[in-house]
N, C-alpha and C positions, 0 to 999 in steps of 0.2 A: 325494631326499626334500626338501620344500619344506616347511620349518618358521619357522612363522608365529610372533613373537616375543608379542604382545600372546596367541595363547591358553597359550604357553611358561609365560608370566609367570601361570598358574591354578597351576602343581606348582612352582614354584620364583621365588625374588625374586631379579630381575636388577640388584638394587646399582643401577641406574639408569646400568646402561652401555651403551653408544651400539651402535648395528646392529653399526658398525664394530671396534671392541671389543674385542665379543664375537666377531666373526667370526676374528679372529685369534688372541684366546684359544682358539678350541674347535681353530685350525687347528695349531697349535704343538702343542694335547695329541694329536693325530693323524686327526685329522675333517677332512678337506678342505673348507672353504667355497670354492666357486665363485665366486659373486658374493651380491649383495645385490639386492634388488627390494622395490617398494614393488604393495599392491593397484592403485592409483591413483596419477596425479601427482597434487598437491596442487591443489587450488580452494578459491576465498575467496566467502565469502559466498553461501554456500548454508546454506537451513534447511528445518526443516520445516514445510511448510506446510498449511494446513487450508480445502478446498474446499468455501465455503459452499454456491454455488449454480454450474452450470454451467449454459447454457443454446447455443442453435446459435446460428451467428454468421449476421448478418440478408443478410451477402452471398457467403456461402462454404460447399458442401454439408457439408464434410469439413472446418469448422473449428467448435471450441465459445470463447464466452465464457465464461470460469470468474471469478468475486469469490472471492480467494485470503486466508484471512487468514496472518498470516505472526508474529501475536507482537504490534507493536505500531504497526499498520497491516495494514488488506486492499487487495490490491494485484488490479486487471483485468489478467488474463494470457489473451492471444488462444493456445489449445492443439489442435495436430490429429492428439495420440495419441489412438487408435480405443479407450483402456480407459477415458481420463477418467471422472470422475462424482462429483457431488456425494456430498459426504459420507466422501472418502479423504482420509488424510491421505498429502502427497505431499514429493518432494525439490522447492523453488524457488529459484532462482537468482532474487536481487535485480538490480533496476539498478545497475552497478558491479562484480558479480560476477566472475572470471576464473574459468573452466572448463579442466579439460585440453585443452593445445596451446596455450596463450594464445587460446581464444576469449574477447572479452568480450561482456557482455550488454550491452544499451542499451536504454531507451524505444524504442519504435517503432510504427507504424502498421501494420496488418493487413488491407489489404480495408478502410480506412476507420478502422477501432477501434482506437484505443491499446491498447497490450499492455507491461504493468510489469513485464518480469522473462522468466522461461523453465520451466514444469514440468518437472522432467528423469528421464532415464530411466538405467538405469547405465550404459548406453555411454556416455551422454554426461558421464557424471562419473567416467568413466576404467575404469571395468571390462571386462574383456576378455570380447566377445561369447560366445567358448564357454563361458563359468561364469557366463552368464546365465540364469534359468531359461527354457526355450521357454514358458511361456503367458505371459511378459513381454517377450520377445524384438522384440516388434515395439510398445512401448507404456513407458510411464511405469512408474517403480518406485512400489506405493501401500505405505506402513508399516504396521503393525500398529496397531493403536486406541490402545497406549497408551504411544505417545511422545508427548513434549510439542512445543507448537506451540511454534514459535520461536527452538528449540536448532539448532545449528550438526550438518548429519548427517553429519560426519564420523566420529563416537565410534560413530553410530549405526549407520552401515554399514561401520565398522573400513576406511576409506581407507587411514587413515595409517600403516595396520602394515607393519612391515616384514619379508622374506620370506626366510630364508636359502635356499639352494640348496647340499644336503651333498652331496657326491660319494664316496658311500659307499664303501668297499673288502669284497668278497662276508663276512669275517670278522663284520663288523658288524652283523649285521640287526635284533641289540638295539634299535637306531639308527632304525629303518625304525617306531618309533610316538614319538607324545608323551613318553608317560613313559618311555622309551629315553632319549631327547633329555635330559629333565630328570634322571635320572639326572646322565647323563654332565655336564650343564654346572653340576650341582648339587656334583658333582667337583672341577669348576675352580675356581666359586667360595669352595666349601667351604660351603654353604649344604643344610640338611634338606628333602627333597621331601614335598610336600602331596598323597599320591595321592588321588583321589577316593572322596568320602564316599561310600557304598551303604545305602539307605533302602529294600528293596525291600518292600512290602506284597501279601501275596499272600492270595489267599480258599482255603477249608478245600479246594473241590475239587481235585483233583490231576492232574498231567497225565499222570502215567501211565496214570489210569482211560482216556486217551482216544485214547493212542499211545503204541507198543513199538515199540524199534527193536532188530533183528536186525545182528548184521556178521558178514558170511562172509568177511570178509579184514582180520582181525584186524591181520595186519604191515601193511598198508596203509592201518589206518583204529583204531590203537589207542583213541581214544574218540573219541563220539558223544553229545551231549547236545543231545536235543530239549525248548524252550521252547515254552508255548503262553498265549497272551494275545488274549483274546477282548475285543467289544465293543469295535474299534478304529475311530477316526476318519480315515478317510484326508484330509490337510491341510498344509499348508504349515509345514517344521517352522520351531521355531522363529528369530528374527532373529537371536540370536546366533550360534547353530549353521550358520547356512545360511554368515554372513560366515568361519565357521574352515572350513567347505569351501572356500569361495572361495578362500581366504587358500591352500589347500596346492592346488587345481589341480582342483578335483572340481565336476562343477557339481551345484545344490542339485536334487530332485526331489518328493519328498516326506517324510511325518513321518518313515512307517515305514524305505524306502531310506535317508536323510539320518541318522537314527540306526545301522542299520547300518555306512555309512561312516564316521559321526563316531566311535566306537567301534573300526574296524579302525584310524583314526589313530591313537587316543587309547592302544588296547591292542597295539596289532600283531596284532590276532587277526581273523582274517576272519568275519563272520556270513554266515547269507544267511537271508532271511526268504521261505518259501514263504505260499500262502493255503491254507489251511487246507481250506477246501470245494473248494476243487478240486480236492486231493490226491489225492481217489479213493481213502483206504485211510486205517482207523488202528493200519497197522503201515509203519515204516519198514527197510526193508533195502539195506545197502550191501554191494555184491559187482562180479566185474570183471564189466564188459561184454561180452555175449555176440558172437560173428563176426556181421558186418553188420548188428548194432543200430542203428537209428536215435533222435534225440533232437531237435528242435527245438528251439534252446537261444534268450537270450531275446535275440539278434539277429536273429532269425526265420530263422538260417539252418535248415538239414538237414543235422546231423553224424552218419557212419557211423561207426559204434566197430569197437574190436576187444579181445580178454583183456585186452588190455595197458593200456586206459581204467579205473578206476572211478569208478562212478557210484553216484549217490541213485536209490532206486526207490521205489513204492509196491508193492511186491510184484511188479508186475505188469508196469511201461515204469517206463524211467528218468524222474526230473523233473529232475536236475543233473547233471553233470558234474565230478564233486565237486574240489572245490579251483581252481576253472574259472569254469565259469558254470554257470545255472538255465535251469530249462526253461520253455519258454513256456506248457506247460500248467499252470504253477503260480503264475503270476506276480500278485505284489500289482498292482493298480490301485484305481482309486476304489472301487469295491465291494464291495472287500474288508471282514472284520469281525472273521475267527479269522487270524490272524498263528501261522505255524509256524516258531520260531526255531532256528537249526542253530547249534548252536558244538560244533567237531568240530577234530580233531588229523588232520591227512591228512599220508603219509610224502610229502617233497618229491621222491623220483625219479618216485614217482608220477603228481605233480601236475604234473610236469616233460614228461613224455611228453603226455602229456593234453595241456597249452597250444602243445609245440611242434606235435604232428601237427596241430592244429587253427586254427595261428596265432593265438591267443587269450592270449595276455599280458596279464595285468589287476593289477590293484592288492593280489589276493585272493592269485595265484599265485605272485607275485612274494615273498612273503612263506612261504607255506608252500615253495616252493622254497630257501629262503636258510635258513628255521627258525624256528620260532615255541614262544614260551614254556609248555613243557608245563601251567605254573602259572598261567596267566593263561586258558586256552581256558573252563573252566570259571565264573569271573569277569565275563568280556567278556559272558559270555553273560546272565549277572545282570546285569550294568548296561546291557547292552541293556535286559531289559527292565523294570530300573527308568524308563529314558525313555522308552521306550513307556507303560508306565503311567503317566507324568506329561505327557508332549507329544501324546500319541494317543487319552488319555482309554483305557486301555486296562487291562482287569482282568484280572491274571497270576493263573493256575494254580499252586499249591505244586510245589514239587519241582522237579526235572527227572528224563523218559524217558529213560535214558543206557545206553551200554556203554562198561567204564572198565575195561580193562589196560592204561592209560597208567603209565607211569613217570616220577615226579614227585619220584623221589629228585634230591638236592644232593649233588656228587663238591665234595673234600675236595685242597688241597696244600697240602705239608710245603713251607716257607719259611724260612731264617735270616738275619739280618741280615748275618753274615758273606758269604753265599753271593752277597747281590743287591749287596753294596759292592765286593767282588773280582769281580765281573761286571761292574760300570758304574763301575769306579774312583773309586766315592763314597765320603762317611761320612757315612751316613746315620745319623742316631742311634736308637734302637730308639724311644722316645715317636713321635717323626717317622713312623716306618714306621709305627706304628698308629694316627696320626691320617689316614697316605694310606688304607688299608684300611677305615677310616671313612668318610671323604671318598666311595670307592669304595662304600658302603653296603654293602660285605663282613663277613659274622657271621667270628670269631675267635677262638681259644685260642693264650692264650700261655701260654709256660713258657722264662721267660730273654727268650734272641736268638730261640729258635724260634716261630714260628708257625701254628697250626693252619688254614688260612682255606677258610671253606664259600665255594663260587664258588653264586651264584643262578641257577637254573635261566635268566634270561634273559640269561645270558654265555654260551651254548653253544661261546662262540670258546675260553675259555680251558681247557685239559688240559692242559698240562706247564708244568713249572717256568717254561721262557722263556714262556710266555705272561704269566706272572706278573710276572716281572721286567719286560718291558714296560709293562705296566700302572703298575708302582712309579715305572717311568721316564717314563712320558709325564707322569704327576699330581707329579710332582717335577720336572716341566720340563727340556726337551731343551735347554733353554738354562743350566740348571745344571749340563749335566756335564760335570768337567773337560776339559780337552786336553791335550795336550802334542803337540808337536814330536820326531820321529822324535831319535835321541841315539846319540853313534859316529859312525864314517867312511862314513856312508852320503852318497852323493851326489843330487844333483835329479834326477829322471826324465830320462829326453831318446828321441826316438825313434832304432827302429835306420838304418842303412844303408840296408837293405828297404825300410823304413816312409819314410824320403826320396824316397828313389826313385818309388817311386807315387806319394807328393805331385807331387813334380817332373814323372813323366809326365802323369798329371793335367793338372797346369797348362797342359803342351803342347799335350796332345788341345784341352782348352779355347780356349788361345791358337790355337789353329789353325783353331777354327770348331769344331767337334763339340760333341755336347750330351751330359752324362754321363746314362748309364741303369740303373736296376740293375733286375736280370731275375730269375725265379724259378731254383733251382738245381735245383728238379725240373721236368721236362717227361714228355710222352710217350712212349715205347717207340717210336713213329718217330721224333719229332725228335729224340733221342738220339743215334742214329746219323746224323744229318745233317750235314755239313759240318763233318768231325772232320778235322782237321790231319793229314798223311800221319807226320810222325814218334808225333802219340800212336795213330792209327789200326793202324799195326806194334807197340804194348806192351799195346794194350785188347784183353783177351779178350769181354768184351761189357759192354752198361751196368747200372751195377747198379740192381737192382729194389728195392721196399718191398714187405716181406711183405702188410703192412696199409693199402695208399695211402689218402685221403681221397677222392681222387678218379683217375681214367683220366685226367687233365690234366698232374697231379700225381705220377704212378707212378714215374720211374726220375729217374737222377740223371744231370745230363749233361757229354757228352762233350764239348761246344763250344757259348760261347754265341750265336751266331749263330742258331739257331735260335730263341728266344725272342727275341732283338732283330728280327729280320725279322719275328718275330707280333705286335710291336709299333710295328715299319713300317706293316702292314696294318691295325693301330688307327686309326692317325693317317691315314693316306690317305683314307681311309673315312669318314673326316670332313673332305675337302678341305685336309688338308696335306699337299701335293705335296713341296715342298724339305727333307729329310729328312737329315740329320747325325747321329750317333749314334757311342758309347763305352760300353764297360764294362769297366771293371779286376776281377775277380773267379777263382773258384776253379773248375776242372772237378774230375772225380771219375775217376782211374782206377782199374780192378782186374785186374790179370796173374794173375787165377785164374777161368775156369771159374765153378766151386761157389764163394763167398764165404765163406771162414772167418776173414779176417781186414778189419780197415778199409780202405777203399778210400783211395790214396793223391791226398792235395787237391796240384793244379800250378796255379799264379798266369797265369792270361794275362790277356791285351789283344786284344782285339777291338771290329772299328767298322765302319759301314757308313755309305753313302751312297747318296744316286737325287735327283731333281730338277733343279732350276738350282743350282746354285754362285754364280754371279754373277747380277743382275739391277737393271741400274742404266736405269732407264725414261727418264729426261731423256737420259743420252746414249746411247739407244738398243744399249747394251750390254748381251748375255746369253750365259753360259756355262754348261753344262752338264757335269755331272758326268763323267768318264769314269776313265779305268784310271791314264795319268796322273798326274791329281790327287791320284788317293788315293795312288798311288808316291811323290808331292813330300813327302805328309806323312808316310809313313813315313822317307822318306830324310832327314826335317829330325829326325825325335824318335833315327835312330840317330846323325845327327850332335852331336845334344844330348851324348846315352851316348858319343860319342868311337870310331863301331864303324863298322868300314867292310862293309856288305853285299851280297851278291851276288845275282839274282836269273836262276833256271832254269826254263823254259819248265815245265810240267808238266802232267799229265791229275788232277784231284780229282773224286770223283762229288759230282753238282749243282754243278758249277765250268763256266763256257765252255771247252770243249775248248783255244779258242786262242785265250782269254786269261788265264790264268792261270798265277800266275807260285809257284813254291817260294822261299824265303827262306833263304838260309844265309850263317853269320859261320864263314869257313875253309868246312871240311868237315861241321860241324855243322848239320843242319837245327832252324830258327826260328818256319818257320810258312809261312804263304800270303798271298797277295793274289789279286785277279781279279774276274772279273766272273760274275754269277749264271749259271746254264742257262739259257734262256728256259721251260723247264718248270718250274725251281722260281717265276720269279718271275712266272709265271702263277698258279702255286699259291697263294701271300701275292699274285695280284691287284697287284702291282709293275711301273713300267718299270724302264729300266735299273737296277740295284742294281751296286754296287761293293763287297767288302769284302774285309778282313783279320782274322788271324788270330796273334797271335805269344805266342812261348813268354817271360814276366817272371821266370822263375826264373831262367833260364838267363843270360838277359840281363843282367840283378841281379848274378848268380855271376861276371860276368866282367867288371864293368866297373872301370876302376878308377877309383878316387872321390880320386885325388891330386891338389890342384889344379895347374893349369897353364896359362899363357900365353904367347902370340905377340909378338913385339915390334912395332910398328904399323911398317910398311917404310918405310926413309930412303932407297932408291933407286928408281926409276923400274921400273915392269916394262914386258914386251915382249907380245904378242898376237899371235897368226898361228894363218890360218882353215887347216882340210886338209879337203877335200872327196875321199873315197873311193869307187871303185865296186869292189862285191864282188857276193857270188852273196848270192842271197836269202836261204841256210840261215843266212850265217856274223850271227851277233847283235852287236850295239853294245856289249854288256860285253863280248866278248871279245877285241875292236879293240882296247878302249878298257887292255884290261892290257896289249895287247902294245904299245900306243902309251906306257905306264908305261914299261916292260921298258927299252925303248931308247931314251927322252927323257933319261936321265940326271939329277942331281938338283937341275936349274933347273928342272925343269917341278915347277910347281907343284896344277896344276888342270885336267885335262881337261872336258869338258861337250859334249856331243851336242847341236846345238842344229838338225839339219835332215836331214828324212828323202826322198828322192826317185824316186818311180818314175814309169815314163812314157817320152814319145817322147824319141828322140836317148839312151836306154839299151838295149844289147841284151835279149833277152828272159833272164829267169831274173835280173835285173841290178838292184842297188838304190844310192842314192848316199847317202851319209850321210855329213855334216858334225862336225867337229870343231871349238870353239875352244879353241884352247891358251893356257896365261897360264906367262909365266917373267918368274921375279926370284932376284936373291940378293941378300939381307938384308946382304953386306959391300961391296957395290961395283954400280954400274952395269953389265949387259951389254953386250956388244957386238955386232953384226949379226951378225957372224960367228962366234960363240959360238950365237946361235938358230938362226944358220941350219945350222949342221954337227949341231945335233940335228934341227931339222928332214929334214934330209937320213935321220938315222940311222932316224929313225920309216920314213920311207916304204920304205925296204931292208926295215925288220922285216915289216911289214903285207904288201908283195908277197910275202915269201920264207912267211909263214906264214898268209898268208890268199888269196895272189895276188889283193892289193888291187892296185887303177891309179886313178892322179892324175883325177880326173877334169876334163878342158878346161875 
């Protein structure tokens, strides 16, 4: 809602406090101000000016010489807007003027001819082109006959007001007109609103003599009040009015539209004015729309209805779209004369259906959707057409045609002073309370502490007591109510063990290169089942489904997040990012039941994937690509963070590389996976290589121990020595690498595999693989003969349990 302070200041006197101010005052009492905007940046020296004579310019098709007078001097301004012409009075920028953007004017020459200044048009004095009107859009702004030559047109085309931007909350729609507005800030400041006078003068005939309106869907359309106002001028409404559309975002069109809209601001109440002769009928009926109805509504599309629309008819074909839009066969334009005015209560589910099927969201809808003040539909519609009959030259008809089982009863809550103090640990004094309730322009009975208080039909937010109390508490300031400080042996928050932990993996993933991602925890009914961990794969009886999904995207809950991180591989690919790093700490969903009769039980993992280059250093011609490896390094650095030593077993996963993929276990317990995609899945997600993992943080979590501890930095020397092993192909590097543990004894400090070998000068079936060993003890220097007698021990062990040989 874009409320414009200068036409504010018509219902309510702003104390003369700044945009600013006020923006903060309305924000504190619970109105969200956005920002602040001005119509215009500010310009100097600009007035109104009065175009004696224009005449064409003696060497330019497409330019006129206009004698401009301006107050007190006429000044030759060379102009080549196509509307010029003697005898308008126009906006001129003098010489010395500055215009929005810092343009300045200056004397200048034209094709020859001095030119004093600049006729301007409202773009060029800062008005934003779409709340220009289009038969000016391409041409100079000319004022109405009777401003005064030589005044400053700032006041005159309201430049310099400034424009709140409320960020409504859906409770609010009170809010969504003028005198909402003025209300509520009429609250803060404690100041009495000025609602608008109603003068309406009507002639003895009646509009009923001329039109009956029928409703056959009474719950959808509780009243119906047709105006009728003949002998209308279609015409440019007035200069004020047109600048308070501007001012909220509407662009101006004519008398009859521009009263309309000034009106749904002013009231919150939507009009629509059909023509009258075009109607085709003088009975009005509103009912649903029949199965493939069609309507030309007045964007010239062709909208198909269906029961679940209603609409305005003439008995015969829809003309509206009721709570929506108008039909085109009924539309005011120039020659129009008879004005048919609708001020109608439409139910907002209604009106809600209507705008979504038809993507039509408008100014009208948005209101009847949110709610609108049963007490005001009838009102709006009389001060409609009191300005029609004062700006359109327009003679209203007595009465209004209507159907009225609206309900327009004021609900009633019991309040006591006691109840809203021991709720917002105030003391508020009872006077107080009933000058907030005032403040509030709420009707009242008191008796004591208690209070009786009528809520105005244009608060439909408030029904229960808390709504009240809120009310009490926003207009007695959020900033008066006490605190205090928690009191006893309660200590500062702090997070758990858990909650570190994640932190800390977190951090790893990051420090390690991966980019956190968070993924939806619902998927599809296939990706579900995709690329589930073989330990939860043995407890998940299947994935669990939503009875009522939103969508077939959206349907099941999943078993592993890899599948949603790899459909968001294929995002980003698909847009030329190849080098792809990725993390997600979050929750799967298991259920060990068949049928669902109880919560599905949430397990914390970690999962990540990778595909592209890894490295790519272009100067020195260095690039490395992702592989199986890599992602291993960083698993093996985040368990050595956790202080866990893991093991890793060859294994088969569906949509896993048969043979490369690897099982994760700490002891006997399985962890999770790593490895490398199928080539069918990662054709599917459109992938090259893809690497990922999968690991269980519950488990992880459950068993590490978080005692600190440290190494002492070594005061002796350690020793190194390489062993190069040949064995048969089956036997694996972790399990060398225990029995090289087993029998190194407790210098050895660090095994590491650092060379894998196949090829000539091996037999076949035959692989060599490299160890470096590192030994130290912490009390003393070793001696050769000390490394080497474990050396000696290892190689014993490895032949007699792997019949490993030395390799030359």
């Amino acid at each position: 809602m874009r409320v414009s302070l200068n036409w504010l200041k018509q219902y309510v006197d702003l104390d003369n406090h700044t945009p600013e101010e006020l923006a903060s005052m309305i924000t504190k009492a619970g109105i969200e101000v956005d920002g602040i905007s001005y119509v215009a940046d500010k310009s100097t020296n600009v007035v109104v000016g009065y175009v004696i004579s224009c005449e064409q310019h003696p060497n330019a098709d497409k330019l006129k010489v206009c004698q401009v007078e301006v107050g007190d001097e006429t000044l030759q301004i060379v102009c080549g807007a196509p509307n010029v012409a003697s005898g308008q009075k126009v906006a001129v920028a003098k010489p010395g003027a500055v215009l929005p953007g810092d343009f300045k004017i200056k004397k200048a020459k034209l094709r020859g001819l001095e030119s004093q200044g600049m006729i301007c048009s409202l773009q060029e004095l800062g008005v934003a082109e779409e709340y220009v009107p289009k038969d000016i859009q391409e041409g100079i702004y000319v004022f109405p006959a009777d401003v005064e030559v030589g005044v400053d047109v700032t006041d005159y085309l309201n430049l310099a007001d400034a424009i709140l931007e409320f960020d409504l909350t859906p409770n609010r729609a009170d809010a969504l007109s003028m005198l909402g507005v003025a209300y509520e800030v009429g609250a803060i400041l404690n100041k009495k609103i000025t609602l608008p006078e109603q003068d309406l003068n009507v002639i003895d005939e009646k509009a009923s003599d001329h039109v009956t309106v029928k409703v056959e869907a009474a719950d959808d359309n509780p009243y119906y009040g047709a105006f009728l106002i003949k002998n209308v001028e279609i015409a440019p409404a007035p200069l004020w009015m047109r600048n308070y559309l501007i001012a909220a975002g509407i662009r101006p069109i004519n008398n009859v539209v521009d009263i309309t809209n000034y009106v749904l601001l002013e009231y919150g109440q939507p009009l629509h004015a059909f023509d009258f002769e075009k109607f085709g009928s003088n009975e009005i009926v509103v009912r649903r729309a029949k199965e493939q109805e069609t309507i030309v509504t007045l964007d010239d599309e062709v909208r198909t209805l269906s029961p679940e629309h209603l609409v305005i008819t003439n008995g015969k074909e829809p003309t509206a779209l009721a709570g929506v839009m108008g039909g085109l066969n009924s539309e005011v334009t120039e020659e129009t004369t008879t004005v048919l005015l609708e001020a109608a209560y439409f139910d907002g589910k209604r009106v809600r259906i209507g705008s979504k099927d038809h993507q039509l969201h408008s100014e009208s809808s948005i209101r009847f959707e949110k709610g609108i003040d049963p007490n005001r539909v009838k009102p709006a519609g009389q001060r409609a057409a009191e300005l029609l009959a004062k700006y359109a030259n327009g003679t209203v008809l007595s009465g209004v045609s209507e159907f009225d089982h609206l309900d327009k009863s004021e609900k009633q809550l019991t309040v006591t002073v006691k109840q809203i103090n021991d709720r917002l640990g105030t003391e508020i004094e009872t006077g107080e309370m009933a000058l907030i309730f005032e403040k509030l322009a709420f009707q009242y009975e008191q008796a004591g502490e208690t209070f009786i208080v009528t809520i105005p039909t244009r608060r439909q937010d408030l029904q229960i007591f808390e709504d009240m109390l809120e009310e009490v508490a926003r207009i007695y300031g959020y900033d008066n109510l006490p605190f205090t400080l928690p009191q006893g042996s309660q200590q500062a928050g702090q997070l758990t063990k858990n909650q570190l932990l994640k932190r800390y993996v977190k951090q790893y993933f990051e420090g390690a290169g991966l980019m956190e991602t968070i993924t939806y925890s619902l998927t599809t009914t296939k990706r579900s089942q995709m690329l589930v961990s073989p330990e939860i794969d043995q407890i998940a009886e299947e994935p669990v489904q939503l009875s009522k999904p939103m969508s077939e995207e959206h349907s099941t809950l999943r078993l592993s997040m890899l599948p949603e991180m790899l459909a968001a591989f294929s995002y980003n690919v698909a847009r030329k990012q190849q080098d792809l790093s990725f993390y997600e700490i979050g929750s799967i969903f298991v259920s060990k039941e068949k049928t669902l009769q109880s919560q599905p039980e949430e397990k914390l993992r970690a999962s990540g994937a990778i595909t592209g280059k890894w490295l790519a250093h272009q100067w020195q011609q260095e690039i490395k690509s992702v592989d199986f490896y890599l992602l291993k390094g960083i698993i093996d650095g985040l368990f050595a963070r956790l202080r866990l030593e893991p093991s890793y077993r060859q294994t088969e996963i569906k949509q896993m590389h048969p043979g490369r993929t690897a099982q994760i276990f700490i002891g006997e317990v399985p962890v999770g996976f790593i490895g490398q995609l199928h080539p069918t899945v990662q054709k599917e997600f459109d992938l090259k290589d893809t690497y990922v993992f999968d690991l269980d943080l519950d488990y992880l979590f459950a068993i590490h121990d978080d005692e600190p501890n440290f190494a002492k930095i070594p005061r002796y020397p350690s020793i190194t020595r390489d062993i190069a092993l040949v064995v048969d192909q089956t036997v694996a590097a972790a399990d060398l690498e225990v029995t090289i543990k087993e029998a190194a004894g407790d210098w050895l400090q660090n095994v590491h595999v650092f060379d894998l070998y196949q090829g000539e000068h091996l037999a076949e079936g035959k692989k060599s693989l490299a160890f470096n060993l590192l030994y130290f003890d912490p009390e003393r220097t070793l001696t050769d003969e000390e490394v080497e007698a474990s050396y000696q021990a290892i190689l014993a062990a490895v032949k007699q349990v792997h019949h490993a040989e030395l390799r030359a």
